[in-house]
C-alpha positions as CSV (number, residue, x, y, z in Angstrom):
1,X,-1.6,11.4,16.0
2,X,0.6,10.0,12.9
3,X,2.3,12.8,11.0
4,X,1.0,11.6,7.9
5,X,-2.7,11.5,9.2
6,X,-2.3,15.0,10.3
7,X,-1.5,16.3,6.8
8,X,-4.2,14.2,5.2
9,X,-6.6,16.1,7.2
10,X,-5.2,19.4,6.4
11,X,-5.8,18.8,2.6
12,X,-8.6,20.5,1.2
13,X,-10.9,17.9,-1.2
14,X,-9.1,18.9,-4.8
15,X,-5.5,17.8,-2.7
16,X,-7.2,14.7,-1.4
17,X,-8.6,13.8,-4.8
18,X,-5.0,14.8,-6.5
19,X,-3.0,12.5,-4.4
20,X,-5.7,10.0,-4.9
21,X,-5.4,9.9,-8.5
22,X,-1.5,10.2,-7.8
23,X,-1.8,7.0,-6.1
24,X,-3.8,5.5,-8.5
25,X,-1.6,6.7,-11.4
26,X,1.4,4.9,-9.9
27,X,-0.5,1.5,-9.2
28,X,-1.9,1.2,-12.5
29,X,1.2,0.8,-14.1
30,X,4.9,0.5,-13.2
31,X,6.0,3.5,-14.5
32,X,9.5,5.2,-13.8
33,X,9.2,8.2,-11.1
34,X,10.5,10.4,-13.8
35,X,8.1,9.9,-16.0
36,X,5.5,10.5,-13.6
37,X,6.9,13.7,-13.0
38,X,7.2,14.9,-16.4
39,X,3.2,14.2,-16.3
40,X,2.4,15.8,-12.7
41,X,5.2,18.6,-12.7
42,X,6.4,17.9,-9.5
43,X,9.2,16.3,-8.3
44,X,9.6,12.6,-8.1
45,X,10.7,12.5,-4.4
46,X,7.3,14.6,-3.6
47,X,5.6,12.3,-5.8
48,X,7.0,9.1,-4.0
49,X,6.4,10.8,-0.7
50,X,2.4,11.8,-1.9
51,X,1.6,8.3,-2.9
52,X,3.2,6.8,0.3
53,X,1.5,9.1,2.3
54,X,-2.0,8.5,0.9
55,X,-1.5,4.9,0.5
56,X,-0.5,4.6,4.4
57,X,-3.8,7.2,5.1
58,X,-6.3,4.9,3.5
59,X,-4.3,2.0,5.3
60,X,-5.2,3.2,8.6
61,X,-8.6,4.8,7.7
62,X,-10.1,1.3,6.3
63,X,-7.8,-1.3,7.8
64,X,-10.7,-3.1,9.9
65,X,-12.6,-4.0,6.4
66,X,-9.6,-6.3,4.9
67,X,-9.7,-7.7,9.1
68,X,-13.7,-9.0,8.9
69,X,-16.2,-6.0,9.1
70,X,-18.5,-8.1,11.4
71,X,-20.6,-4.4,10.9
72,X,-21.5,-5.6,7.3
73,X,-21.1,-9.1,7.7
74,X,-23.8,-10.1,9.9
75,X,-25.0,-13.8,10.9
76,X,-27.7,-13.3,8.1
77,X,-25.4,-11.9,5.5
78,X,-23.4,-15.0,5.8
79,X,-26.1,-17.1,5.5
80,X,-26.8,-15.4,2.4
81,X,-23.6,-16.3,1.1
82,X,-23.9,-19.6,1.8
83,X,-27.4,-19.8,0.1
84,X,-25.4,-18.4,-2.9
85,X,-23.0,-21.2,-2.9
86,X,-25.5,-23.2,-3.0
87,X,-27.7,-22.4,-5.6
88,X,-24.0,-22.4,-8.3
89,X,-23.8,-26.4,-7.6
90,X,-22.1,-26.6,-4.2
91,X,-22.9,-30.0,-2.3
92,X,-23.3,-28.1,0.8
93,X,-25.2,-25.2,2.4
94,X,-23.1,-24.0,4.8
95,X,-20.2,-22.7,2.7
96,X,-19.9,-19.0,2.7
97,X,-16.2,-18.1,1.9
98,X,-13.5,-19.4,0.3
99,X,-9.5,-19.2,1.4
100,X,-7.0,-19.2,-1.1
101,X,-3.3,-17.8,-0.7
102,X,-1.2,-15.9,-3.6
103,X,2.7,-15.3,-3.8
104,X,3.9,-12.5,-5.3
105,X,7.0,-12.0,-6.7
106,X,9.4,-9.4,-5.7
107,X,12.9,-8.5,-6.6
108,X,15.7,-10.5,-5.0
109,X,16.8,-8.7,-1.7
110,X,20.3,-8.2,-1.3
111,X,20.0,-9.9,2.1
112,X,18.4,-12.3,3.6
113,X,16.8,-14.0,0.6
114,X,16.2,-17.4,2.0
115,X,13.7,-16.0,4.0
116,X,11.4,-15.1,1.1
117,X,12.7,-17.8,-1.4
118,X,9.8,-20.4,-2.4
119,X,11.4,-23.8,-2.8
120,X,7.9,-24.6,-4.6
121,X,7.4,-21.5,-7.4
122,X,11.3,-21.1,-6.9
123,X,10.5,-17.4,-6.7
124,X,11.4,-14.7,-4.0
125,X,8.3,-13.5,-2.8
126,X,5.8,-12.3,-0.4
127,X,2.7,-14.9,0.4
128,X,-1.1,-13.6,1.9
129,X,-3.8,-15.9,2.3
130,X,-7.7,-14.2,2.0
131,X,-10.8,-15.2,2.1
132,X,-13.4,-13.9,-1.0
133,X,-17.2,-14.2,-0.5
134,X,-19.4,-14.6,-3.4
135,X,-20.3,-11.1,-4.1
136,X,-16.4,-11.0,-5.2
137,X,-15.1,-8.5,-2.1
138,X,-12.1,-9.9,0.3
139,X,-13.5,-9.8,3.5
140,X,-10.1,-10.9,5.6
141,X,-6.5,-11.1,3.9
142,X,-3.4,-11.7,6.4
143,X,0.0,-10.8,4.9
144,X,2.6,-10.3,4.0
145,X,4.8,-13.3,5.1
146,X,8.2,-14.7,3.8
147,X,7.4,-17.0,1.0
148,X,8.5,-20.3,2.2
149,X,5.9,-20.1,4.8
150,X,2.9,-23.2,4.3
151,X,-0.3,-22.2,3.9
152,X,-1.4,-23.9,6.8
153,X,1.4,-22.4,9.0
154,X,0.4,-18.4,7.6
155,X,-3.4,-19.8,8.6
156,X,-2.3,-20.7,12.2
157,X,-0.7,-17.5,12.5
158,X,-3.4,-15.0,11.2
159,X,-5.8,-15.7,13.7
160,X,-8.7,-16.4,11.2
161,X,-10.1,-19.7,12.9
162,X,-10.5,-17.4,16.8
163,X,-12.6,-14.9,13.7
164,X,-14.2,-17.7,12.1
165,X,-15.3,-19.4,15.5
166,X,-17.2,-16.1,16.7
167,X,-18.7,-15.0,13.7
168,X,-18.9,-17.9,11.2
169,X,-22.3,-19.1,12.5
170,X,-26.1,-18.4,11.1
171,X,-29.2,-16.7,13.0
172,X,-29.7,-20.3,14.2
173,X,-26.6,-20.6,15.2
174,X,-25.1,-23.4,12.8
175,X,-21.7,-23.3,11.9
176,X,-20.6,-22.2,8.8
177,X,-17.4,-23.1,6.7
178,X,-14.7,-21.6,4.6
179,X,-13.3,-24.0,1.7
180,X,-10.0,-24.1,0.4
181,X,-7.1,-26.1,-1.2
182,X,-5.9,-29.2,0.0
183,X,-2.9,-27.4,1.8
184,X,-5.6,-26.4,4.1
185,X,-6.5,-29.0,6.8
186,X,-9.9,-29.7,7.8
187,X,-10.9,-28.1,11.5
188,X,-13.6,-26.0,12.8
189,X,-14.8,-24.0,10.5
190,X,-13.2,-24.6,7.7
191,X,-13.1,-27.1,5.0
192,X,-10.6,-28.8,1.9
193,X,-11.0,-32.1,-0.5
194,X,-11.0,-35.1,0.1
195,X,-8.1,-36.5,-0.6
196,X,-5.6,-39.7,0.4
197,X,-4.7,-42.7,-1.7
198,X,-8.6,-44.1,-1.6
199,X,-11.3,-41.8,-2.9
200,X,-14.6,-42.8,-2.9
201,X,-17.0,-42.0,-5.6
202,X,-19.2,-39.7,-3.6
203,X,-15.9,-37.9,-2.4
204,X,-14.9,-37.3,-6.3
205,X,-18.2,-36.1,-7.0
206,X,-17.6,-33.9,-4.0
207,X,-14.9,-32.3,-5.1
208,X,-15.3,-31.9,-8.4
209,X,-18.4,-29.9,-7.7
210,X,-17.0,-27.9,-4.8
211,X,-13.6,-27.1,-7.3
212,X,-16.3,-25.2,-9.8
213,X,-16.9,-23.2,-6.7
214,X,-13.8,-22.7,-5.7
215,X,-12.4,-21.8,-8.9
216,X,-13.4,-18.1,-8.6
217,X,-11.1,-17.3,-5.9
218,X,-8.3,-17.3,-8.6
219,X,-10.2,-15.1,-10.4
220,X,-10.0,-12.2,-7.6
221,X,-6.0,-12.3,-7.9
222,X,-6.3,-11.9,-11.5
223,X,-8.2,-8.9,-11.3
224,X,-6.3,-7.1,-8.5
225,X,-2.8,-7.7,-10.9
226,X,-5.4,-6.2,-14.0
227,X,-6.5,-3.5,-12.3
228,X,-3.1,-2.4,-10.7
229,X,-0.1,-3.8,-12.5
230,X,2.5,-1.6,-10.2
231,X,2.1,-4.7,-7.6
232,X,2.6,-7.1,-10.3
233,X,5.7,-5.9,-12.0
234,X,8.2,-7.6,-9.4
235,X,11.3,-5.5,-10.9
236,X,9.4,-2.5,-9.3
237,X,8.9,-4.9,-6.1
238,X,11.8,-4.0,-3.3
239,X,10.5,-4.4,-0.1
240,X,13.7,-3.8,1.8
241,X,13.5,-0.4,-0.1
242,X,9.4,0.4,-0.6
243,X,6.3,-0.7,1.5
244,X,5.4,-3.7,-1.1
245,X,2.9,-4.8,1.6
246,X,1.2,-1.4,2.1
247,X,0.3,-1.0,-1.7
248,X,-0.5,-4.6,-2.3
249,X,-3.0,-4.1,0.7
250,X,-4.0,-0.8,-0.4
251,X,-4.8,-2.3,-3.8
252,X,-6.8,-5.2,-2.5
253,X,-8.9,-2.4,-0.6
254,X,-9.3,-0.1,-3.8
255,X,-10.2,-3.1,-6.0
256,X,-13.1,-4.1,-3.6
257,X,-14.4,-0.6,-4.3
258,X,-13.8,-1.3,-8.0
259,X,-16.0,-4.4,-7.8
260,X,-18.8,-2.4,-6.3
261,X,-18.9,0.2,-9.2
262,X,-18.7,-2.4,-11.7
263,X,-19.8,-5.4,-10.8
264,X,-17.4,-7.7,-12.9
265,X,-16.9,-11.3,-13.0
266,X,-17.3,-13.0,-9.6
267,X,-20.3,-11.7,-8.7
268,X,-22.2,-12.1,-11.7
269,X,-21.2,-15.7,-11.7
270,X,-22.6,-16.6,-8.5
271,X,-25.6,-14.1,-9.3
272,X,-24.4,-12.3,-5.8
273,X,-24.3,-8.2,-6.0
274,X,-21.7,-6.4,-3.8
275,X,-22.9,-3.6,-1.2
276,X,-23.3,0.2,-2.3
277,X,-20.1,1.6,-1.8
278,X,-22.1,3.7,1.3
279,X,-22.3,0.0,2.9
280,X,-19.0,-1.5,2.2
281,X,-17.0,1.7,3.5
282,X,-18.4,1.8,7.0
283,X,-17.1,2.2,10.8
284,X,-13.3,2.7,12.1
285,X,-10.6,3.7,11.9
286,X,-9.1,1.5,14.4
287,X,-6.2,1.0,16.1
288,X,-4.3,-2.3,16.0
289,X,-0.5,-2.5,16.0
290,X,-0.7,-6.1,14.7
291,X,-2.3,-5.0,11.2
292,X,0.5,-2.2,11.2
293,X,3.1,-4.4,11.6
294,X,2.1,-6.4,8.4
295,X,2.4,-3.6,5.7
296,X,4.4,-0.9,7.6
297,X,7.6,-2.8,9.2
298,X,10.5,-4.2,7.2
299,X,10.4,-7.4,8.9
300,X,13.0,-9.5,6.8
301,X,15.5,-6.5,7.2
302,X,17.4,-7.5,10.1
303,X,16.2,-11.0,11.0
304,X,19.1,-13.9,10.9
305,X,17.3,-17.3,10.2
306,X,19.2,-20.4,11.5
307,X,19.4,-23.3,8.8
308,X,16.9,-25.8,10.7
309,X,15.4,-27.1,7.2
310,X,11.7,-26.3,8.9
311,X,10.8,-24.5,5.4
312,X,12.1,-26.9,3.1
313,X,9.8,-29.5,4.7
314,X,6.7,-26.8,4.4
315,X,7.6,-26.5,0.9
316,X,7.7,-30.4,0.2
317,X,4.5,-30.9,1.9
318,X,3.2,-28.1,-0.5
319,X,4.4,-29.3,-3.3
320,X,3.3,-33.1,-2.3
């Protein structure tokens, strides 16, 4: 058993719920480690080591519910989604997700910064992709990845379509879809606009529609960086030095529980309330070295990328 999970478990509740506001302390706000410890009275290097240490416990305690929690998210619940959808405006009845990718921007490394650099935002940074469902909860985000990654490239390698192909289905067993951008190709499961030189009139209307649906996606990045402005402050941001990816993760997971308590903008829009906080935070912990690798391991730290100009064509296809 991890070390860190084995001092988690020794805590008594008032040291769980202390390092839980510790954690919560340092991703509201970037704040220097001094000054948290002038607040706390402890040391900053305990107070780095606390926040790390919790952050990584709720990792691997609630990992499978940022994976697909097909527990929760049954053939009927999706269905309900999709009804959801439809009632807002949405062409369609058998849209119950949407996919959208965000970038966020870190700190220049000191090596390797090609890796992360996004010809397109002309940013270093860190891209996840992650699907929202209308109750305003991510139910799947895959991440991090260097920054000049496509989107279509970080979908190929997250394995969503082999999740979406044996769960996206209703009790009848039709298939149901996620919607994204245009960077997204059209394939099982999954659906973008219409687009190409010739757009037919009932394609427009098509997507005009379906981008009033879509817009709301946005609106769960924007309340993540709101709710926890440590992961949004990209000074603070050094992923060859910090686990970027285990508190931007960690946030996404804490902000689902903040949507539950207070129901704010997504779900009310779509008229779509989130689970009790008793049904969202339900079965593991699992085991799955994949989904440690994403947050845990400094993947850019050693890696020597040849100069093939592969991402310079993903990022003129993006920007195209």
């Amino acid at each position: 058993m991890p070390a860190y999970i084995q001092c988690e478990k020794s805590r008594n509740k008032e040291d769980r719920i202390t390092a839980l506001c510790m954690l919560l302390r340092r991703l509201a706000y970037p704040a220097r480690l001094v000054d948290v410890e002038m607040q706390f009275g402890w040391e900053k290097s305990r107070f780095s080591r606390i926040t790390y240490l919790t952050a990584a416990f709720l990792w691997q305690r609630w990992k499978h519910l940022l994976r697909f929690d097909s527990r929760r998210l049954t053939p009927a619940k999706l269905a309900w989604f999709a009804a959801a959808f439809k009632s807002k405006g949405a062409p369609l009845d058998c849209i119950a997700g949407l996919i959208d990718r965000t970038l966020q921007k870190n700190a220049r490394p000191v090596r390797n910064q090609r890796i992360v650099y996004n010809g397109w935002k002309r940013i270093h940074c860190l891209k996840y992709h992650a699907v929202v469902s209308p109750d305003g909860l991510v139910i799947h985000v895959h991440g991090p990845v260097d920054g000049r990654r496509h989107d279509e490239t970080v979908y190929k390698e997250s394995g969503l379509a082999d999740i979406l192909d044996k769960h996206f289905w209703t009790p009848n067993h039709q298939p149901l879809f996620l919607y994204g951008d245009p960077a997204y190709s059209v394939a099982a499961h999954m659906m973008s606009p219409f687009k190409g030189p010739v757009v037919t009139q009932d394609q427009r209307a098509f997507n005009r529609a379906m981008s009033k649906i879509r817009e709301p996606v946005e609106w769960i990045f924007k309340e993540v960086a709101q709710q926890f402005t440590f992961i949004d402050f990209s000074r603070s941001q050094k992923f060859l030095l910090s686990p970027c990816g285990l508190f931007y993760l960690v946030s996404l997971l804490l902000c689902n529980a903040h949507t539950i308590l207070h129901y704010p903008q997504t779900p009310q829009y779509f008229a779509c309330p989130p689970p009790t906080l008793e049904e969202y935070f339900i079965g593991g912990p699992i085991g799955d070295s994949q989904l440690d690798a994403w947050c845990l391991d400094s993947m850019w730290e050693e890696i020597e990328v040849e100069d093939n100009g592969e991402e310079d064509n993903e990022e003129n296809m993006e920007e195209a």
